[in-house]
C-alpha positions in Angstrom: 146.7 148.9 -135.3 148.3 148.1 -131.8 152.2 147.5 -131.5 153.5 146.1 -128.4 157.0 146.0 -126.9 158.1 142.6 -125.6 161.5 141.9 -123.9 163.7 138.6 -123.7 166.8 138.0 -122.5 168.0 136.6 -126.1 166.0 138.9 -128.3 163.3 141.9 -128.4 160.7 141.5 -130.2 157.9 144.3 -131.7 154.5 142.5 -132.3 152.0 144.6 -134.7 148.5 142.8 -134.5 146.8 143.9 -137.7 143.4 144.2 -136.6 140.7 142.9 -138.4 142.8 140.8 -140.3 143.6 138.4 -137.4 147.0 137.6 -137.8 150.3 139.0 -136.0 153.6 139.7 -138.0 156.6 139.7 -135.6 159.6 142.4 -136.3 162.1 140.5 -134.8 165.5 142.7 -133.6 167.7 139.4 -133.8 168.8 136.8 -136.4 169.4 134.4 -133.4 165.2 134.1 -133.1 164.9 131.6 -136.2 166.9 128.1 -137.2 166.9 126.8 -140.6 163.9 124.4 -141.5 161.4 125.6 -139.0 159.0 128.1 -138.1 160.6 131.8 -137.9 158.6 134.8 -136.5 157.3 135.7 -139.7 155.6 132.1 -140.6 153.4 130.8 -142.8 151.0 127.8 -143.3 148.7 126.4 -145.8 145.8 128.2 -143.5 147.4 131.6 -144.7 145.2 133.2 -146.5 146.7 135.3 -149.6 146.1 138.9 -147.6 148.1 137.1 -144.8 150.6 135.6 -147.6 151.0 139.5 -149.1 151.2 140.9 -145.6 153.5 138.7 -144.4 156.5 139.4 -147.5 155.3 142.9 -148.3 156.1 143.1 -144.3 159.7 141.4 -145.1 160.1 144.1 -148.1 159.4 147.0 -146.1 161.8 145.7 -143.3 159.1 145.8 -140.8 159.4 142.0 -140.7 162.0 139.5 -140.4 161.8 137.3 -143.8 159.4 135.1 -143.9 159.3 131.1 -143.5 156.7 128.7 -144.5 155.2 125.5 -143.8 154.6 123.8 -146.9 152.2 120.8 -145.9 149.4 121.4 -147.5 149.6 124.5 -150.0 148.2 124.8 -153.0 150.1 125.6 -156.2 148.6 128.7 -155.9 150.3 129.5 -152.6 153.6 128.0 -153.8 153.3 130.3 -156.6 153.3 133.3 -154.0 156.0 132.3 -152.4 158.3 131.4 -155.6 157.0 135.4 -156.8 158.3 136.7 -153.6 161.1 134.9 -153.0 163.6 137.4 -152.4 161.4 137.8 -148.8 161.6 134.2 -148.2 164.4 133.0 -146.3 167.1 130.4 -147.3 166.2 127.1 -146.3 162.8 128.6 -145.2 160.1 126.9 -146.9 160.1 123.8 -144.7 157.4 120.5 -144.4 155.9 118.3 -146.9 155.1 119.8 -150.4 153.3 118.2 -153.9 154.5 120.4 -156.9 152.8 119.8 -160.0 152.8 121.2 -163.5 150.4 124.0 -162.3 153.6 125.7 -160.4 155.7 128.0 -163.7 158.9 126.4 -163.8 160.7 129.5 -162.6 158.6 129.8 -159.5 159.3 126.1 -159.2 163.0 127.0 -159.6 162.7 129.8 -157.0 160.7 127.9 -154.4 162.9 124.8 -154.7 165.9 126.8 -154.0 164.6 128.1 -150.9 163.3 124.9 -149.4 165.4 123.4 -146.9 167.1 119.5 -147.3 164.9 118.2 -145.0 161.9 118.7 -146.4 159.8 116.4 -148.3 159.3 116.9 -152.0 157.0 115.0 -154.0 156.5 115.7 -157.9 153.7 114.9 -160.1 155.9 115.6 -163.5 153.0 114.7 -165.7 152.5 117.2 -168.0 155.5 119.4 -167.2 157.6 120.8 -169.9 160.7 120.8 -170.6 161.5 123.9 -168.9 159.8 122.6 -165.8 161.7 119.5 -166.3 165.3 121.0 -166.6 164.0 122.8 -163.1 163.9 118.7 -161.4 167.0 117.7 -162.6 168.4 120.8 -161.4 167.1 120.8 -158.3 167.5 117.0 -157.7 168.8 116.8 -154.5 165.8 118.3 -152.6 163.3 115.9 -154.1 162.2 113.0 -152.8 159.7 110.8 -155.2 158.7 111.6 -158.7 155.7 110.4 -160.2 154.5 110.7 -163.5 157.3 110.3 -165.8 156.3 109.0 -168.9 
């Protein structure tokens, strides 16, 4: 592993490129380096991979990393599920973009990803085939969601 130094005038920043993994995560020294609903230092995409998913929050958990933010467009349940697990490493109003969530998602990792997605973002539901439980986690979570399909 190389670390490198890097100096701005509003924030220093340590950068650890995991080698052979081919990703960066970013120790950032300030809290002024990320703004809610958007990409922080620690970000990521529906192109993480789960060892970049891991690294990234195990990273956060350590406090070798600043808490990690993510662009929903385009993840699977599966990677929503990782982020709802983890989600004391996620920051608030950190999972940002467009996301489906469908009755694959555990209604308390629905709960926990919903509650750290931003206003902004757009929510779309497939309820068919949620229960109950799942259900209680929409109505409670109304006001980030933007269409539901699938009620019956």
């Amino acid at each position: 592993m190389s670390t490198t130094k890097i100096s701005f005038a509003s924030a220093t920043l340590s950068a650890t490129l995991a080698m052979g993994l081919g990703f960066t995560t970013l120790a950032v020294c300030t809290s002024s380096a990320w703004a809610d609903c958007s990409a922080g230092a620690n970000n990521l995409t529906s192109l993480s991979t789960t060892t970049q998913m891991y690294a990234a929050l195990n990273g956060a958990a350590a406090g070798t990393a600043v808490l990690v933010t993510a662009n929903a467009t385009g993840m699977t349940s599966f990677q929503l599920s990782v982020l709802g697990l983890q989600s004391q490493w996620v920051a608030d109003n950190g999972i940002y973009g467009s996301m489906v969530i469908t009755s694959t998602l555990s209604a308390s990792n629905m709960s926990a990803v919903l509650g750290k997605t931003c206003a902004s973002a757009t929510v779309t539901v497939n309820a068919a085939g949620m229960s109950d439980e799942q259900l209680a986690v929409l109505v409670a979570n109304l006001s980030k969601i933007d269409v539901i399909d699938g009620l019956e």
